[in-house]
Structures are given as C-alpha cells and as structure tokens.
C-alpha positions in Angstrom: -76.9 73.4 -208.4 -74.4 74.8 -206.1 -71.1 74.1 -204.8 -70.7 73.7 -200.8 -67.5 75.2 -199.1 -66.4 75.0 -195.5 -64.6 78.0 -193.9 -63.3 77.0 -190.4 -61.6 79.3 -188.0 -59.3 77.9 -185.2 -57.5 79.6 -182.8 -54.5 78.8 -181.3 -52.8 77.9 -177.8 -51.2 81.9 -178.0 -55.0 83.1 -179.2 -54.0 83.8 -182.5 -56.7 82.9 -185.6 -56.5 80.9 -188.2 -59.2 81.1 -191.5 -59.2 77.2 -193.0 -61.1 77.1 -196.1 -62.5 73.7 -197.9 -61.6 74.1 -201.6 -63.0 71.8 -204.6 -60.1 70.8 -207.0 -60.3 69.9 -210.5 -57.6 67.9 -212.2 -58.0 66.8 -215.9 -56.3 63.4 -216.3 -54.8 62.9 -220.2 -54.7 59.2 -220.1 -57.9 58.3 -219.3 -59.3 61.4 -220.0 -61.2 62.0 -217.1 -61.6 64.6 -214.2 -60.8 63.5 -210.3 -62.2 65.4 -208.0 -60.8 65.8 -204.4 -61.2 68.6 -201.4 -58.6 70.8 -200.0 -58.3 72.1 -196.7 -56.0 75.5 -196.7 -55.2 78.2 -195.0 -57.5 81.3 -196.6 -54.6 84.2 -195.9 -52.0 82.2 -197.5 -53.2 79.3 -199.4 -50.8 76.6 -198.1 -52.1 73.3 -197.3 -53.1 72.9 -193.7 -51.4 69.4 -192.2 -52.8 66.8 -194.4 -53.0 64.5 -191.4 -55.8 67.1 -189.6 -58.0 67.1 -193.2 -60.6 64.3 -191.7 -60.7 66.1 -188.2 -61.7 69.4 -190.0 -64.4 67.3 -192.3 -65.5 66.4 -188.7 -65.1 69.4 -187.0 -67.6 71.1 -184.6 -68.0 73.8 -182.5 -65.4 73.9 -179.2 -63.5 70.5 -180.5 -59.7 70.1 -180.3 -58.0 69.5 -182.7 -54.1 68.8 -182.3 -51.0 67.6 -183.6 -47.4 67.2 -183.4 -46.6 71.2 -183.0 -49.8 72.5 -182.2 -53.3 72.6 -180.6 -56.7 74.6 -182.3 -60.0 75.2 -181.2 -62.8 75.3 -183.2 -64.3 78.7 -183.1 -66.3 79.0 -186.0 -67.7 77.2 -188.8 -69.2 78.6 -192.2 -71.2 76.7 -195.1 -70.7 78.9 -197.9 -73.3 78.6 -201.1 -72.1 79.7 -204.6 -74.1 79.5 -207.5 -72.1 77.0 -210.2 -72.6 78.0 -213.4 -72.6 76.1 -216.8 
C-alpha cells in the first residue's frame, strides 16, 4: 500500500514560487480511542498552513487555474503525485 501526496507549486502576481505540499495527519483521540485522519495543505519551506479557505481549490487544482483570495492571486504551475512506500 502506499500513501499519495500532492506537491503543488504556485507562483505569484510578483513571479515569486511557492512549494504547497498535501500532508496526511494522524491524531490519536483518548476518549474514544480512535485515530482521525484529515489532509493538510502547507507551505513545504516553512510548514505553516496555507489559507484554510484555498484547501478545496488546491484538492481541485489543475494546471494554469487561479486561484485567489483576499491578499493574493497564484497560478498553478505544477503539480506532483508523490508515491511512498507505507510500511507496517
């Protein structure tokens, strides 16, 4: 089995690039005793959240598309699936 992450890069209106990376989190949950699951979208250089409100555009995401908000607009650049082996 292996575990699926996304690296997007976007560039910016002044050019500059930006490395978004999908991340599978893991939380344990005492009370019920049970993991949640949940993805992550964050920056690769600095691992900050990017804008929670872009998350389902970047699950989306394609080649060329816009994607914008309050501050700032990206373009799509590039997308990587990345395959690593999950071991037991």
């Amino acid at each position: 089995m292996t575990i699926e992450n996304h690296q997007i890069i976007l560039q910016d209106e002044h050019q500059k690039r930006h490395k978004i990376i999908r991340v599978h989190d893991v939380s344990f949950n005492s009370q019920t005793l049970m993991n949640t699951y949940q993805w992550l979208w964050i920056y690769a250089e600095s691992y900050e959240f990017f804008p929670f409100e872009l998350w389902e555009c970047l699950d989306r995401a394609q080649i060329d598309d816009i994607i914008q908000d309050h501050q700032q607009t990206y373009r799509v650049t590039q997308i990587f699936l990345i395959r690593k082996p999950k071991f037991s």
